[in-house]
PDB file of N, CA, C and O in Angstrom, chain B, residues numbered from 101:
ATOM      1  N   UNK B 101      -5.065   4.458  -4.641  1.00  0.00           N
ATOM      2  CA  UNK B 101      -4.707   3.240  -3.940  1.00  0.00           C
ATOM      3  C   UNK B 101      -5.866   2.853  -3.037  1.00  0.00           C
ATOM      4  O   UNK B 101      -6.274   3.720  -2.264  1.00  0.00           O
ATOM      5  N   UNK B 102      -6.386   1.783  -3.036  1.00  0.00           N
ATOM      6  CA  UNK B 102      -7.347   1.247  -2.359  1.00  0.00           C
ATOM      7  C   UNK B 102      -7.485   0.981  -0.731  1.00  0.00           C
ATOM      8  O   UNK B 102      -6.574   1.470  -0.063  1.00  0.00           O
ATOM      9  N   UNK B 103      -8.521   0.261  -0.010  1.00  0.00           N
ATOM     10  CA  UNK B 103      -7.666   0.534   1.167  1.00  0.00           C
ATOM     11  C   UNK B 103      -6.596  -0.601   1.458  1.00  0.00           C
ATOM     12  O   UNK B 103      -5.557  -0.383   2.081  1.00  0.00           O
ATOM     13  N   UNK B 104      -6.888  -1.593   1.043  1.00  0.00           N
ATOM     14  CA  UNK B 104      -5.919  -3.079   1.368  1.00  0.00           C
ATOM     15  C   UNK B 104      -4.158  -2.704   0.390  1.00  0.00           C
ATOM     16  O   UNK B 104      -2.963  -2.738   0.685  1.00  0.00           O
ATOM     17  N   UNK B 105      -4.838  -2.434  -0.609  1.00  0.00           N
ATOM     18  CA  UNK B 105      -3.083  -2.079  -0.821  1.00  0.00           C
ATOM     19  C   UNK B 105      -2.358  -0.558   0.133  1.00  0.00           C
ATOM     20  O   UNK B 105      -1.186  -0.342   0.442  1.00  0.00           O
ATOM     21  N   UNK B 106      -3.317   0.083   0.329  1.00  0.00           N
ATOM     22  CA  UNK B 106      -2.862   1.079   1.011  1.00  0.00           C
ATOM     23  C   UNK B 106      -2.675   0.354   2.672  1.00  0.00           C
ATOM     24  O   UNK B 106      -2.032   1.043   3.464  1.00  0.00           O
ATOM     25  N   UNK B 107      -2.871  -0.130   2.855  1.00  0.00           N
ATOM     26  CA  UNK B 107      -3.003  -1.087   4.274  1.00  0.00           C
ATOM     27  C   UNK B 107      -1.445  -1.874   3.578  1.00  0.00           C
ATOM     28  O   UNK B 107      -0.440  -1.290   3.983  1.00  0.00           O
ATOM     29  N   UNK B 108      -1.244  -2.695   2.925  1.00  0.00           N
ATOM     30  CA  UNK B 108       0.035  -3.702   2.690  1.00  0.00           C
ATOM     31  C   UNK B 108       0.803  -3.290   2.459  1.00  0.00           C
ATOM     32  O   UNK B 108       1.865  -3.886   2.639  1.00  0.00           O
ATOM     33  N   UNK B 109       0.779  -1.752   1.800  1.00  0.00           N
ATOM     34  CA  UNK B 109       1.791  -0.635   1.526  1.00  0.00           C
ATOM     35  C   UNK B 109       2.401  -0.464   2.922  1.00  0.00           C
ATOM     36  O   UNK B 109       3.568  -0.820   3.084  1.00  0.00           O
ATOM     37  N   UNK B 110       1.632   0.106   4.049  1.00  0.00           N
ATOM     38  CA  UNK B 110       2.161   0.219   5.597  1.00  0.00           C
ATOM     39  C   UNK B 110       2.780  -0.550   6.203  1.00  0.00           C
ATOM     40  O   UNK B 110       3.888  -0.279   6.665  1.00  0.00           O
ATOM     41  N   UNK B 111       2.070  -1.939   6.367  1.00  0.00           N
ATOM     42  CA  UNK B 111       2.570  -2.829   6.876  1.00  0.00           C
ATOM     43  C   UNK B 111       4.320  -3.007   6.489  1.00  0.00           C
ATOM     44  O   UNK B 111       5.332  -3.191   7.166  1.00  0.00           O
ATOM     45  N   UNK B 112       3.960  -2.804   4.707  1.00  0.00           N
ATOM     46  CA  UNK B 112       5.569  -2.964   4.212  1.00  0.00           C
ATOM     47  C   UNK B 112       6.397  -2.249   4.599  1.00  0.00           C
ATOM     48  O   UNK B 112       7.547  -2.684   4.655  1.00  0.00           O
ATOM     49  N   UNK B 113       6.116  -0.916   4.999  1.00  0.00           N
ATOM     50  CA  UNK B 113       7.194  -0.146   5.831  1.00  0.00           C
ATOM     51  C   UNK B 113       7.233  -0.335   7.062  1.00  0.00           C
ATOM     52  O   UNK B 113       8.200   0.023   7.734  1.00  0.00           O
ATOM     53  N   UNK B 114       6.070  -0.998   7.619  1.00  0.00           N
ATOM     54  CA  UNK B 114       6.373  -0.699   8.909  1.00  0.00           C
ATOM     55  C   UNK B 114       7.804  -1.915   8.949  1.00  0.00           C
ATOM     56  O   UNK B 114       8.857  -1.718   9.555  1.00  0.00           O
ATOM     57  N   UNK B 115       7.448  -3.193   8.106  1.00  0.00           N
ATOM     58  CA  UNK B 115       8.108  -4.359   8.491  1.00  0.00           C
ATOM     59  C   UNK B 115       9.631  -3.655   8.608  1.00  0.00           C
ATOM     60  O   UNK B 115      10.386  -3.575   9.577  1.00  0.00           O
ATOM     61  N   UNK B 116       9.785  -3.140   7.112  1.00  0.00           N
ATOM     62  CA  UNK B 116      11.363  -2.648   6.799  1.00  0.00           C
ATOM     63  C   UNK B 116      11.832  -1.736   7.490  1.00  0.00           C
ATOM     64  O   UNK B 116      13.046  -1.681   7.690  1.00  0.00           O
ATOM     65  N   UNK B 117      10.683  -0.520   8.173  1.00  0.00           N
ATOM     66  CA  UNK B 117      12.047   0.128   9.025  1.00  0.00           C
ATOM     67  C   UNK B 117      12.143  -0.510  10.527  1.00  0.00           C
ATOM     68  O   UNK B 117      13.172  -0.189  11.121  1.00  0.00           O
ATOM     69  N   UNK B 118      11.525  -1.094  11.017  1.00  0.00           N
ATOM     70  CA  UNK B 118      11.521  -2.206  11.925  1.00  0.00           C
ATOM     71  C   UNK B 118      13.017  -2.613  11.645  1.00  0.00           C
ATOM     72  O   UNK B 118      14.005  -1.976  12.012  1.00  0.00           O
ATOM     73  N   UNK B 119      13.006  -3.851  10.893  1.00  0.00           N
ATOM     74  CA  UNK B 119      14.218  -4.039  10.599  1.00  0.00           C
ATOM     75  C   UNK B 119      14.934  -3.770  10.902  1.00  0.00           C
ATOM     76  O   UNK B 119      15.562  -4.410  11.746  1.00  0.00           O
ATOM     77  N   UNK B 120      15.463  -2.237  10.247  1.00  0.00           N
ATOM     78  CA  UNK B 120      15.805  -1.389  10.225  1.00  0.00           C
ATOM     79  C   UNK B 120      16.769  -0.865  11.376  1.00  0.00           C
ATOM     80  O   UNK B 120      17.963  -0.893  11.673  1.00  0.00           O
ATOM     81  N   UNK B 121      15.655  -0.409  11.815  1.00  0.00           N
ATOM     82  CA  UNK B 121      15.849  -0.011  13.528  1.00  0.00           C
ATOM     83  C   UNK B 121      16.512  -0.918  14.580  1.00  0.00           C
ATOM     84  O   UNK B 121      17.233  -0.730  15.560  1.00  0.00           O
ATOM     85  N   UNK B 122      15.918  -2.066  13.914  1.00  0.00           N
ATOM     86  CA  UNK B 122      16.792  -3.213  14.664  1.00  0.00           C
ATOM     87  C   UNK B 122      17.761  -3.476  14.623  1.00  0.00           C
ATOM     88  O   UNK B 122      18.382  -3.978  15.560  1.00  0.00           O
ATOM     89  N   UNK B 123      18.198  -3.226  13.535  1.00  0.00           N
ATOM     90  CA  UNK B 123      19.789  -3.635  12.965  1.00  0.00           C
ATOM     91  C   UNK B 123      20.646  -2.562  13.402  1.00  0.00           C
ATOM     92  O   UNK B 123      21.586  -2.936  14.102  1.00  0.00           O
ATOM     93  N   UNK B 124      20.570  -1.371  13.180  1.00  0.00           N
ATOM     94  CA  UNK B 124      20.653   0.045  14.008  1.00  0.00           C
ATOM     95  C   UNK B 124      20.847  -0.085  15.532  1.00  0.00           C
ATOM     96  O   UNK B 124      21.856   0.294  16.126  1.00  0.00           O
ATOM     97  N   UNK B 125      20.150  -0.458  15.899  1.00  0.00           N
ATOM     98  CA  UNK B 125      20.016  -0.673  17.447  1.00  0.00           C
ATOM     99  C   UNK B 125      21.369  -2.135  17.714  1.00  0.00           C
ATOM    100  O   UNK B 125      21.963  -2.328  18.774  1.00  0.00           O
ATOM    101  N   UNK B 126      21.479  -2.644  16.912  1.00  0.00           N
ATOM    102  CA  UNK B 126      22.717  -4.165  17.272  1.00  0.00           C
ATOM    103  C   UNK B 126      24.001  -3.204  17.039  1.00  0.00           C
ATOM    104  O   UNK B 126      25.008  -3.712  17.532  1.00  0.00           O
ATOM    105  N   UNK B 127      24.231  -1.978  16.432  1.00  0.00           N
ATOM    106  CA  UNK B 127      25.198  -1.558  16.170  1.00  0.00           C
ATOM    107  C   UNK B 127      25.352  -0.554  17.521  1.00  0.00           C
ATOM    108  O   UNK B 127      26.388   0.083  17.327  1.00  0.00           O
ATOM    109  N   UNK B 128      24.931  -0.267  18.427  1.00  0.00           N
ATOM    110  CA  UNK B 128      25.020   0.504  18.959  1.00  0.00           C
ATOM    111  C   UNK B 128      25.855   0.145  20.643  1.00  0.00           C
ATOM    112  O   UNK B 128      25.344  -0.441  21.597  1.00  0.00           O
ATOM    113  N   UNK B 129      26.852   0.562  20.570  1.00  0.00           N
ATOM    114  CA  UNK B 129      27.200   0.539  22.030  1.00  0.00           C
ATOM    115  C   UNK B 129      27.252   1.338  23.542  1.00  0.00           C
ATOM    116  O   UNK B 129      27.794   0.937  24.573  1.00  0.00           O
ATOM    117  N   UNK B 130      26.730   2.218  23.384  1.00  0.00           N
ATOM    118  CA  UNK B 130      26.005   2.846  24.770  1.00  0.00           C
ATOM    119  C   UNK B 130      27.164   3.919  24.698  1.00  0.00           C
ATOM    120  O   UNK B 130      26.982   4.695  25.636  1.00  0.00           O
ATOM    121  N   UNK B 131      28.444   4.335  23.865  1.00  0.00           N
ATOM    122  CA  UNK B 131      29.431   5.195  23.750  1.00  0.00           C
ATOM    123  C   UNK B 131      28.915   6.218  23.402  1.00  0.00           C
ATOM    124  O   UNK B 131      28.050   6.108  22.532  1.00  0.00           O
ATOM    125  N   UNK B 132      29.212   7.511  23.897  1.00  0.00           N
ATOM    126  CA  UNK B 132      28.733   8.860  23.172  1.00  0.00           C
ATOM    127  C   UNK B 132      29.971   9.614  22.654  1.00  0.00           C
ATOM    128  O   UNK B 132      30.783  10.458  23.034  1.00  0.00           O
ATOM    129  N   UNK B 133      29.552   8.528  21.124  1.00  0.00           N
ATOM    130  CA  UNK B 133      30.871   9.234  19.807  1.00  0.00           C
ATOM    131  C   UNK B 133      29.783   9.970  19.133  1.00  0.00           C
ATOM    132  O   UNK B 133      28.603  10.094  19.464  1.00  0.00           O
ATOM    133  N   UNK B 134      30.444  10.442  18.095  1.00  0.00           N
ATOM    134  CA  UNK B 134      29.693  11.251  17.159  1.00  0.00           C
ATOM    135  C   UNK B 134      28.863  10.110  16.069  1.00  0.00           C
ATOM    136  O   UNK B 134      27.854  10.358  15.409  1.00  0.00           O
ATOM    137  N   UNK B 135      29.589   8.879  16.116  1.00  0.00           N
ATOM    138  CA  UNK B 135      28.683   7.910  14.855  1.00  0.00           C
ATOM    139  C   UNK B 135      27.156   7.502  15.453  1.00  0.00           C
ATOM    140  O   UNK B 135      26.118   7.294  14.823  1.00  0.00           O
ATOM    141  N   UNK B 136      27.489   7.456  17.347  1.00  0.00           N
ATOM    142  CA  UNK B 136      26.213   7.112  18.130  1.00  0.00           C
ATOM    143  C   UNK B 136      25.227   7.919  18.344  1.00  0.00           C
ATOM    144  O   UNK B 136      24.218   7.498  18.910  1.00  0.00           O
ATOM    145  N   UNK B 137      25.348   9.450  17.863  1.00  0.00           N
ATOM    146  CA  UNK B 137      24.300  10.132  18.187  1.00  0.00           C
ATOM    147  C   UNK B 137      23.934  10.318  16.667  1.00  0.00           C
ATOM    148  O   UNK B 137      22.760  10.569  16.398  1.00  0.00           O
ATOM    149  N   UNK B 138      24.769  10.221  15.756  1.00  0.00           N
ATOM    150  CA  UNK B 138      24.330   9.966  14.211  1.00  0.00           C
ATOM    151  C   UNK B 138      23.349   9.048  14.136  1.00  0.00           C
ATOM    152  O   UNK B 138      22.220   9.249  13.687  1.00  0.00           O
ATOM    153  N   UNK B 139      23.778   8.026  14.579  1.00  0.00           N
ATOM    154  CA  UNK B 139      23.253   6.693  13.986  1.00  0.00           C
ATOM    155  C   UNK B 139      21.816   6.923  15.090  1.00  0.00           C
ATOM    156  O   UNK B 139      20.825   6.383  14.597  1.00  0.00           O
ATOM    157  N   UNK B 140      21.524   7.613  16.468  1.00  0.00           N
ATOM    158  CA  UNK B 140      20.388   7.661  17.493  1.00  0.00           C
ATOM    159  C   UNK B 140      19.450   8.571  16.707  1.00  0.00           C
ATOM    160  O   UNK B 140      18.250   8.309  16.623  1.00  0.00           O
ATOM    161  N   UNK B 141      20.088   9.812  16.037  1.00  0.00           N
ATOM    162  CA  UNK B 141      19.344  10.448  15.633  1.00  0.00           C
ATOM    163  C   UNK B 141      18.542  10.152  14.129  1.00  0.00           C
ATOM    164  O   UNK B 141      17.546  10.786  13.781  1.00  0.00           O
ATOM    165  N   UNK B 142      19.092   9.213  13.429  1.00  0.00           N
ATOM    166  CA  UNK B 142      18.498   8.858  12.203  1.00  0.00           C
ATOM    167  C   UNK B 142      17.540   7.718  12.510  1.00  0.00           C
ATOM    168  O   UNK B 142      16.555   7.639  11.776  1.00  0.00           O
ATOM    169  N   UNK B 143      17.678   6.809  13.496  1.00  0.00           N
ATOM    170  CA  UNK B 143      16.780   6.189  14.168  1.00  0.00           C
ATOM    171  C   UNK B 143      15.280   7.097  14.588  1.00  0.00           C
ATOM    172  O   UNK B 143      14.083   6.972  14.328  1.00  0.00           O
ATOM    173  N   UNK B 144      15.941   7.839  15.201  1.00  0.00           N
ATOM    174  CA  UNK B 144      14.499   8.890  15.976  1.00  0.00           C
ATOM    175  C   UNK B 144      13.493   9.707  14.527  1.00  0.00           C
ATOM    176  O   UNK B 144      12.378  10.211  14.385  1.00  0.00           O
ATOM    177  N   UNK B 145      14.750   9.422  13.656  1.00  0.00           N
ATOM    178  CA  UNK B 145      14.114  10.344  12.232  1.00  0.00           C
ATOM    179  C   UNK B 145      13.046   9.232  11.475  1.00  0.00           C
ATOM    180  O   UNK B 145      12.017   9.626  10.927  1.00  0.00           O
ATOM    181  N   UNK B 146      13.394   7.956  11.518  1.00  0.00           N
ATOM    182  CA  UNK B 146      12.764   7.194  10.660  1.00  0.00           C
ATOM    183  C   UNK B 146      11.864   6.344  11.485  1.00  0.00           C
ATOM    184  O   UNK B 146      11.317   5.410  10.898  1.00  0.00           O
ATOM    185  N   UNK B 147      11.495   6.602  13.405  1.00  0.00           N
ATOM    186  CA  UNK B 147      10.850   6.321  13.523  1.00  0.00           C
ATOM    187  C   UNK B 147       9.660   7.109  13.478  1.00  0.00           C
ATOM    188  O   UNK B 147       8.552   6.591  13.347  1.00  0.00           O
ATOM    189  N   UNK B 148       9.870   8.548  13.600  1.00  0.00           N
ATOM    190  CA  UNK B 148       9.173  10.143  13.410  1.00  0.00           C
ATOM    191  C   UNK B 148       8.314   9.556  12.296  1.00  0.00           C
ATOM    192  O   UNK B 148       7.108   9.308  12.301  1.00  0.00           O
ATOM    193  N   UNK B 149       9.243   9.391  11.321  1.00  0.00           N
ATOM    194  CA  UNK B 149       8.314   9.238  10.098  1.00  0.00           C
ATOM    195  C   UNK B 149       7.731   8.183   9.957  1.00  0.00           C
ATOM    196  O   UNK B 149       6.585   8.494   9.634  1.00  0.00           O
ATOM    197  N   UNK B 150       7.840   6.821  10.014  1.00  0.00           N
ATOM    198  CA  UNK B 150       6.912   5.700  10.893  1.00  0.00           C
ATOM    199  C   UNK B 150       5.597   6.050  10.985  1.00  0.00           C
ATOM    200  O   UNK B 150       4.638   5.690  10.303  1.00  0.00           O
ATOM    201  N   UNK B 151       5.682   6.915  12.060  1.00  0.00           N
ATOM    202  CA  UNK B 151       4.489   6.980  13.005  1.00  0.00           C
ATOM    203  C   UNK B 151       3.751   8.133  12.444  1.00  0.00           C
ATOM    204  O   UNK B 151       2.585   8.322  12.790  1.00  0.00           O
ATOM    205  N   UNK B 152       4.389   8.981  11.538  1.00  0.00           N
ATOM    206  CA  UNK B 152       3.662   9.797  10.333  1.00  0.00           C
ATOM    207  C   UNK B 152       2.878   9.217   9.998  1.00  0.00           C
ATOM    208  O   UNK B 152       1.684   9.485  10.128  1.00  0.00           O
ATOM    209  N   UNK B 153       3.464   8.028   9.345  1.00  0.00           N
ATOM    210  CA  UNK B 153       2.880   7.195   8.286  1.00  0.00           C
ATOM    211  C   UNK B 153       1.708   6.653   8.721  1.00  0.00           C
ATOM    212  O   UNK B 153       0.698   6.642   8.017  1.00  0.00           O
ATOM    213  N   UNK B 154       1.757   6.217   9.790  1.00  0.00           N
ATOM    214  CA  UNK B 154       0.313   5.022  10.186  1.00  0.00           C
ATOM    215  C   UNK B 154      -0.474   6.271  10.869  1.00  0.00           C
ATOM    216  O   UNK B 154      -1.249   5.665  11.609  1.00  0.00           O
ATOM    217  N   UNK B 155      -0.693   7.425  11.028  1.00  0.00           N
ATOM    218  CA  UNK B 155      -0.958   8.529  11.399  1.00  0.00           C
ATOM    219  C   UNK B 155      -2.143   9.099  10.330  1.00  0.00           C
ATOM    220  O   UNK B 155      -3.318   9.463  10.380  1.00  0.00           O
ATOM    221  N   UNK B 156      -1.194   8.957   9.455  1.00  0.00           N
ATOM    222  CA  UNK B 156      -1.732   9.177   7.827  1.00  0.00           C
ATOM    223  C   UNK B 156      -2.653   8.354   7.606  1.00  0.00           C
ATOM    224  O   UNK B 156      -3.799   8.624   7.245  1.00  0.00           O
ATOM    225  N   UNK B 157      -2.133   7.167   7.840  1.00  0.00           N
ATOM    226  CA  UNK B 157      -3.444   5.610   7.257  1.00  0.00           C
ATOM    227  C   UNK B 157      -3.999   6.073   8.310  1.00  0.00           C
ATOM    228  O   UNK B 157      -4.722   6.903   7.759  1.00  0.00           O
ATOM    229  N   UNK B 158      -4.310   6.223   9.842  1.00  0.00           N
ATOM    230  CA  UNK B 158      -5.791   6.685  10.414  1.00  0.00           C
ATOM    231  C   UNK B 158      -6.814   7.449   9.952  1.00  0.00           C
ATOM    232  O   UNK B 158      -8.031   7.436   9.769  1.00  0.00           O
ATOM    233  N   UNK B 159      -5.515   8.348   9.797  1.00  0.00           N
ATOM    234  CA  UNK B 159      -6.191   9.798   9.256  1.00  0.00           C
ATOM    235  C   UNK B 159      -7.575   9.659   8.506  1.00  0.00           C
ATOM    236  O   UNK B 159      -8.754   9.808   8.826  1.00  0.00           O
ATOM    237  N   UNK B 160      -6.750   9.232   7.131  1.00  0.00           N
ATOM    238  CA  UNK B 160      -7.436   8.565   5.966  1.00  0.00           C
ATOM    239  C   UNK B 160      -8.580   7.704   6.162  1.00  0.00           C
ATOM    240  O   UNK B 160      -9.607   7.911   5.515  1.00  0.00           O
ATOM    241  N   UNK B 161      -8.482   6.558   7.172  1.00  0.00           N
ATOM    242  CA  UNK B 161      -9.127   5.611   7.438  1.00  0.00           C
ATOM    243  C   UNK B 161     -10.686   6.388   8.032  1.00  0.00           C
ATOM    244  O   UNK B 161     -11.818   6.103   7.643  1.00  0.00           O
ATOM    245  N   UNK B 162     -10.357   7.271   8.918  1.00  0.00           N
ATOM    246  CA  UNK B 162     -11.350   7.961   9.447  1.00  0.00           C
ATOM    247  C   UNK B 162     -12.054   8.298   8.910  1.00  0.00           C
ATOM    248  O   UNK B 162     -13.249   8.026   9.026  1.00  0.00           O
ATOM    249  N   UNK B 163     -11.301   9.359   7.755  1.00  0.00           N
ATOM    250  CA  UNK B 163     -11.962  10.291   6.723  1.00  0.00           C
ATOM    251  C   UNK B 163     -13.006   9.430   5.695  1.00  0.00           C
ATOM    252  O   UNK B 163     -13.959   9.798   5.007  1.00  0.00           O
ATOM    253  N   UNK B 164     -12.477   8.325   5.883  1.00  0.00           N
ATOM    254  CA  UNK B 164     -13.786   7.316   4.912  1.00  0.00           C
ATOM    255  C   UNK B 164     -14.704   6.873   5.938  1.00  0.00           C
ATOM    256  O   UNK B 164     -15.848   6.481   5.710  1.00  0.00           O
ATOM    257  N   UNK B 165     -14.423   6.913   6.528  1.00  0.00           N
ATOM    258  CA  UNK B 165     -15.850   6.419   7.830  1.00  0.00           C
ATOM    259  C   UNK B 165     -16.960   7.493   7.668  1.00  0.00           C
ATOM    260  O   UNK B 165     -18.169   7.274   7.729  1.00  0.00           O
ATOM    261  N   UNK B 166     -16.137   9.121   7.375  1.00  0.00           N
ATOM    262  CA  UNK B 166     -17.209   9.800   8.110  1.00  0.00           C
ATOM    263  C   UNK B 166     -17.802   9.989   6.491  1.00  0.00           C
ATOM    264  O   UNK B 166     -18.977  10.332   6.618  1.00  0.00           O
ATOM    265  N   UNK B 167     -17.543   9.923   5.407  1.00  0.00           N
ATOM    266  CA  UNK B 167     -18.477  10.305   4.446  1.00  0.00           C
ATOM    267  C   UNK B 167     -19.602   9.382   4.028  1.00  0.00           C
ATOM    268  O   UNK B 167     -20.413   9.744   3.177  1.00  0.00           O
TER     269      UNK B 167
END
Protein backbone atom coordinates (compact mmCIF):
# COMPACT_ATOMS: atom_id res chain seq x y z
CA UNK A 1 0.00 0.00 0.00
CA UNK A 2 1.43 3.24 -0.96
CA UNK A 3 1.68 6.17 1.14
CA UNK A 4 -1.61 8.19 0.02
CA UNK A 5 -3.76 5.15 0.07
CA UNK A 6 -2.20 4.17 3.23
CA UNK A 7 -2.85 7.84 4.41
CA UNK A 8 -6.92 7.59 3.02
CA UNK A 9 -7.01 4.19 4.52
CA UNK A 10 -6.52 6.20 8.14
CA UNK A 11 -8.27 8.98 7.60
CA UNK A 12 -11.17 6.34 6.74
CA UNK A 13 -11.01 5.00 10.11
CA UNK A 14 -10.29 7.68 11.77
CA UNK A 15 -13.65 9.32 10.16
CA UNK A 16 -15.76 6.01 11.12
CA UNK A 17 -14.76 5.39 14.55
CA UNK A 18 -15.19 9.07 15.22
CA UNK A 19 -18.56 8.56 14.31
CA UNK A 20 -18.64 6.02 16.10
CA UNK A 21 -17.67 7.27 19.31
CA UNK A 22 -19.97 9.89 18.79
CA UNK A 23 -22.93 8.09 18.49
CA UNK A 24 -21.74 6.02 21.60
CA UNK A 25 -21.22 9.00 23.51
CA UNK A 26 -25.31 10.38 22.55
CA UNK A 27 -26.25 7.10 24.13
CA UNK A 28 -24.80 7.62 27.25
CA UNK A 29 -26.37 8.94 30.41
CA UNK A 30 -23.93 9.59 33.21
CA UNK A 31 -25.80 6.23 35.09
CA UNK A 32 -23.43 3.59 36.37
CA UNK A 33 -25.40 0.42 34.93
CA UNK A 34 -23.63 -2.33 33.60
CA UNK A 35 -24.65 -1.28 29.68
CA UNK A 36 -22.61 2.22 30.69
CA UNK A 37 -19.45 0.83 31.62
CA UNK A 38 -19.93 -1.71 28.59
CA UNK A 39 -20.66 0.69 26.22
CA UNK A 40 -17.38 3.28 28.21
CA UNK A 41 -15.26 0.49 27.93
CA UNK A 42 -15.65 -0.44 24.19
CA UNK A 43 -15.32 3.21 23.52
CA UNK A 44 -11.84 3.32 25.42
CA UNK A 45 -11.13 -0.03 23.29
CA UNK A 46 -11.69 1.48 19.88
CA UNK A 47 -10.21 4.58 20.77
CA UNK A 48 -6.87 2.46 22.09
CA UNK A 49 -6.89 1.14 18.81
CA UNK A 50 -7.37 4.51 16.92
CA UNK A 51 -4.45 5.82 18.22
CA UNK A 52 -2.58 2.40 17.45
CA UNK A 53 -3.40 3.05 14.21
CA UNK A 54 -2.10 6.59 13.42
CA UNK A 55 0.86 5.44 15.72
CA UNK A 56 1.52 2.87 13.12
CA UNK A 57 1.16 5.44 10.08
CA UNK A 58 4.01 7.56 12.07
CA UNK A 59 5.80 4.82 12.75
CA UNK A 60 5.95 3.86 9.15
CA UNK A 61 6.07 7.37 7.96
CA UNK A 62 9.35 7.83 9.85
CA UNK A 63 10.78 4.64 8.85
CA UNK A 64 10.69 6.02 5.17
CA UNK A 65 12.30 9.23 6.03
CA UNK A 66 15.19 7.56 7.54
CA UNK A 67 16.18 5.19 4.59
Amino acid sequence: MGNDDALVSLLHDIKGTCANLKSAAAMLRGEDSKEERELLGLMSRQARSLADEISAYQARRLGERLK
